[in-house]
N, C-alpha and C positions, 0 to 999 in steps of 0.2 A: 242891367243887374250891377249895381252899387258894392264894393266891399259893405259899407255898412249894413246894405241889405243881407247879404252873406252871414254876418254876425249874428246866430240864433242859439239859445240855449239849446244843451243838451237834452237829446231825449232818450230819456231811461228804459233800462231794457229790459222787457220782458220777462217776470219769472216763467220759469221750466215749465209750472202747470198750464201757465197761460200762452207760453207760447205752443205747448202741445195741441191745447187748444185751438190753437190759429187752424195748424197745419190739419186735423182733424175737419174743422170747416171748410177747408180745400177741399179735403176728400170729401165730402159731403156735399158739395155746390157741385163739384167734379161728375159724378153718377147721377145727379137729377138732371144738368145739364146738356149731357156728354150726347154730341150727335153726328151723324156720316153724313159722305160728301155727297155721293152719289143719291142716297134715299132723301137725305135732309137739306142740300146745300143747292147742289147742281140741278137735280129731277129733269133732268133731259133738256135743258134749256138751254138757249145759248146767248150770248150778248147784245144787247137790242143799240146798235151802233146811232139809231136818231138822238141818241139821250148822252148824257156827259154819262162820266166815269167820277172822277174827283169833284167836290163842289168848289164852289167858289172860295171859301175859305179856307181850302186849302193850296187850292191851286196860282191863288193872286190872279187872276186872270181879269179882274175886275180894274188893274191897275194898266192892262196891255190897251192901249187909243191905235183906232185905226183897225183893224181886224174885223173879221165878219162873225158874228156868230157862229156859221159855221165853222169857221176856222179856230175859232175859242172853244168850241165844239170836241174839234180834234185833238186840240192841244188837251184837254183836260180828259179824253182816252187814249192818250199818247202817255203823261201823267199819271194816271191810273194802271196803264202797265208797267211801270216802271215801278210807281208803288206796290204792287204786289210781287214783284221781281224782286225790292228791295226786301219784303219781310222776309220772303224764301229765301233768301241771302242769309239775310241773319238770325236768323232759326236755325241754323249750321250750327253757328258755333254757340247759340244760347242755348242747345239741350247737349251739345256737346261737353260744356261747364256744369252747367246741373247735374249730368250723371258723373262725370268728376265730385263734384262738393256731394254728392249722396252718400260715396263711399267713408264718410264720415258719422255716416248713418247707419253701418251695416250691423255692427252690434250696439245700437244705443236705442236710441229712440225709432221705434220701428212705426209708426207713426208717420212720424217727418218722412222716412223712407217709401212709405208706401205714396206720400204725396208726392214725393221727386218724382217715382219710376211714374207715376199716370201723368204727370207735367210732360217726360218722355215722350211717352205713347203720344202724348195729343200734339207735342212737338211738330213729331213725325209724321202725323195725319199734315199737319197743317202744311209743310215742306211737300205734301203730295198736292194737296189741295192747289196751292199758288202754281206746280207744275201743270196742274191743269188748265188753272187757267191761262196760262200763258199758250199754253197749245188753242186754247178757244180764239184768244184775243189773235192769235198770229193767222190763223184761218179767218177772223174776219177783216184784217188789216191789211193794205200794200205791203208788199214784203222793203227791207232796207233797216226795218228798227234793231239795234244796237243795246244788249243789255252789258254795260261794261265793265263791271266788276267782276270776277271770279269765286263763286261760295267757298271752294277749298281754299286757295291761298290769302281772301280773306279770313278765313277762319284762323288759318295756322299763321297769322301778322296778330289777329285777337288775343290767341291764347297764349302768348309768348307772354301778355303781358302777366303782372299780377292779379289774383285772384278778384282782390278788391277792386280792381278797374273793372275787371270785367261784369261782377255781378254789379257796378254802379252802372253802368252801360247799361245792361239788361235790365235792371230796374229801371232806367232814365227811355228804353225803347218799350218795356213793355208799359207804361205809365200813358206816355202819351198814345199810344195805339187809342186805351181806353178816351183820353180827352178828343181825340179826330173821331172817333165814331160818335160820341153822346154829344158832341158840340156843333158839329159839322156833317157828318155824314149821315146819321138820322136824320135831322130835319131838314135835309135838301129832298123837295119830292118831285126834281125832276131828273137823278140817276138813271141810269139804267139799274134794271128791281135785280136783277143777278148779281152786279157788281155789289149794289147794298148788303144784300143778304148774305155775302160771303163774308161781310166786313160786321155785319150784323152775328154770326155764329162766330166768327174768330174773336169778336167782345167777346162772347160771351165764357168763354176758357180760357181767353188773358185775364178776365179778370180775380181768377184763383192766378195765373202764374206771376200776376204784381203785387201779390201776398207772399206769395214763398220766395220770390227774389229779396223782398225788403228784410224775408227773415236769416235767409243766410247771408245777405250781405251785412247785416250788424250782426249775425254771428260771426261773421267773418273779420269786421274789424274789430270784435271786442278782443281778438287775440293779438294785434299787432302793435308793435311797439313805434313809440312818435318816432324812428327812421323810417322804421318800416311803412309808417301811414304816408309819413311824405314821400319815400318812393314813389307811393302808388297812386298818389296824386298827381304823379308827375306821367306818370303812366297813363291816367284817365284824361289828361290833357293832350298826351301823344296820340290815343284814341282819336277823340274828338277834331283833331287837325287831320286826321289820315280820312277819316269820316267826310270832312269838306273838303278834302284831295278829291274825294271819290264823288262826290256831290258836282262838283266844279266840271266833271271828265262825263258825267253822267246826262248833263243841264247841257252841255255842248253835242254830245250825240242825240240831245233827244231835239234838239230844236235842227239841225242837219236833218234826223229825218223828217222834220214837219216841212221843211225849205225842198227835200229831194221829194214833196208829195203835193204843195203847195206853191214850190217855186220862190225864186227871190225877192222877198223884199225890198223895200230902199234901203240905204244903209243905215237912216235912222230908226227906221223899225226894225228893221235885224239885229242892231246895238240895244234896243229897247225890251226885243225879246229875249236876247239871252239875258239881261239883267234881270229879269220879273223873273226868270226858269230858275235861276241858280238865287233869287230871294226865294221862291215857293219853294224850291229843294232844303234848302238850308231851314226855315220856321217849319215844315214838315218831319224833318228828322233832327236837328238840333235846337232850335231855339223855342219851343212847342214842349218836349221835355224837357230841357233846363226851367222854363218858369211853368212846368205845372206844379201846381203848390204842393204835393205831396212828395217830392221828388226832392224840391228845393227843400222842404223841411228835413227832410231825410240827409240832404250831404250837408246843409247848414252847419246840422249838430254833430259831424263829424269834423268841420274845419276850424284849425284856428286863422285868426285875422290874417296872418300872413299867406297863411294859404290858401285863405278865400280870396286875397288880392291877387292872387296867381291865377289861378281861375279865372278871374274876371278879366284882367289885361290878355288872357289867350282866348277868350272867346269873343272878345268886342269886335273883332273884325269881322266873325260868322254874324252878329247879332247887328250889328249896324246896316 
C-alpha cells in the first residue's frame, strides 16, 4: 500500500434522510435474517475433525514444504480455533463501543438507535456462540492449546483509545469477516460443514454491522477537528501494532501446540512454520482488511497525504 495509493478523494456524506435510511435497512435485513445457535447454527452437531477448519487461503498453508496432509490438516483446525477465539475476543469491545456511540442516539434519531441496541443483541449471541465452540473444538482436540490474549484487558487497552480508532478498527474487522467468508470460506468444500455454517450465519449479521460501523465512524469524524483527527490516527496506528504484538504471541503458541501434539521438527521447518503462522495471522486479521477495497476507500477519504504516509511506513512491516 503506496501513499499514493492512500491518496483518494473525499467521499461525501450522507444526507440525514438517506442515512436514516441506511440504518432502517439494517433493521430490516436484521429481522429477515436474524437466527439461533442452537436451532439454526449448532443442531446437535459436532465437529468432523477429518476435514480442515480454515481453508487455504487463509491459512497459507499452501506455502508450508515438507508436512503431511495430515499435519496441514491440524494446523488449519488449530487456526480455525484460534480464529474463532479471536472474533469472541473482539466482539467485547466492538458492542461495547457501539452501545457507547448509541447513546448519541437516545433522543435523536430513534431509528439509528433501534439499529445499534439489535447489532447489540447479535453481538452478544455471537460472543456465546464462539464460547461454544470453543468448548466443542476443546473436547475434540488434545488438550495444551493456548488462547493468549485476554477479552477484558483487551477490551479496556481498545477503548482507551479514541473513538475514531476504534470504530475504524471495527469497521476494518467487521469488513474483512465478510471478504474471508465470500472469498474463502464458502467455496472451500472440503471444511468441516459445522465450522462453515457458523462462519456462514455470522456473514450473514456482519453484514448489517459493516453498514452501521461505516455510519458512525463518519459520523464520528465529521465532528473532529484536523488535531483531533490526527490524534486518532495515531491511535489507529497504536491499535494495529498492539494487534501484531498479539498476532506474533498468538502464531508462537499455536505452532508449540502443533510441535507438543506432532513433535519436533527440524529446525528448518520449525523456522519455516512459524513464519507461514505469523504471515496467515497477520493477512487474516490485518492486511485482509487494510486492502479490502471498501475499507481503504473509507480511511482514504479521511487521510491527508501525510497521514496516509504514516499509515503506510507503520504497517509495511505487518504487510511485507
Amino acid at each position: 500500500m503506496s501513499t499514493d495509493q492512500l491518496s483518494h478523494p473525499s467521499t461525501p456524506q450522507d444526507s440525514c434522510a438517506e442515512t436514516t435510511a441506511r440504518y432502517a435497512r439494517c433493521i430490516e435485513i436484521s429481522k429477515r435474517v436474524r437466527w439461533e445457535i442452537d436451532r439454526d447454527v449448532i443442531r446437535s452437531r459436532t465437529f468432523d475433525f477429518d476435514r480442515k477448519f480454515l481453508p487455504d487461503g487463509l491459512t497459507h498453508l499452501e506455502h508450508l514444504h515438507g508436512f503431511s496432509t495430515g499435519e496441514k490438516r491440524l494446523l488449519s483446525q488449530i487456526q480455525g480455533r484460534t480464529y474463532a477465539n479471536m472474533f469472541g475476543m473482539v466482539e467485547r469491545f466492538i458492542n461495547a463501543k457501539l452501545l457507547e456511540v448509541s447513546r448519541e442516539h437516545w433522543f435523536g434519531d430513534q431509528v439509528a438507535l433501534e439499529a445499534l441496541i439489535r447489532f447489540s443483541d447479535e453481538e452478544l449471541k455471537h460472543q456465546a456462540l464462539f464460547r461454544r465452540l470453543e468448548h466443542l473444538m476443546a473436547t475434540g482436540m488434545a488438550p495444551g492449546y493456548q488462547f493468549v490474549p485476554e477479552a477484558d484487558p483487551v477490551a479496556r487497552l481498545v477503548l482507551g483509545k479514541s473513538t475514531w480508532a476504534v470504530l475504524a478498527l471495527t469497521c476494518h474487522i467487521e469488513l474483512f469477516t465478510q471478504t474471508h467468508y465470500q472469498r474463502s470460506i464458502h467455496v472451500d468444500p472440503d471444511l468441516s460443514d459445522l465450522f462453515k455454517d457458523v462462519f456462514l450465519f455470522h456473514w450473514k449479521e456482519e453484514s448489517q454491522h459493516a453498514v452501521l460501523d461505516e455510519l458512525e465512524w463518519r459520523r464520528e469524524d465529521a465532528k473532529l477537528t484536523p488535531p483531533q483527527r490526527d490524534a486518532a490516527v495515531n491511535d489507529l496506528i497504536e491499535l494495529m501494532r498492539a494487534i501484531d504484538g498479539l498476532l506474533l504471541l498468538q502464531s508462537q503458541a499455536d505452532v508449540r501446540y502443533f510441535v507438543h501434539l506432532r513433535g519436533q521438527p527440524s529446525p528448518e521447518q520449525l523456522a519455516r512454520l512459524h513464519a507461514v503462522m505469523l504471515k496467515a495471522y497477520r493477512w487474516q486479521y490485518i492486511v485482509s482488511g487494510i486492502e479490502q477495497p471498501r475499507f481503504f476507500q473509507l480511511l482514504t477519504s479521511m487521510l491527508t497525504e501525510e497521514q496516509a504516509s504514516r499509515v503506510t511506513r507503520a504497517l509495511t512491516p505487518m504487510i511485507s
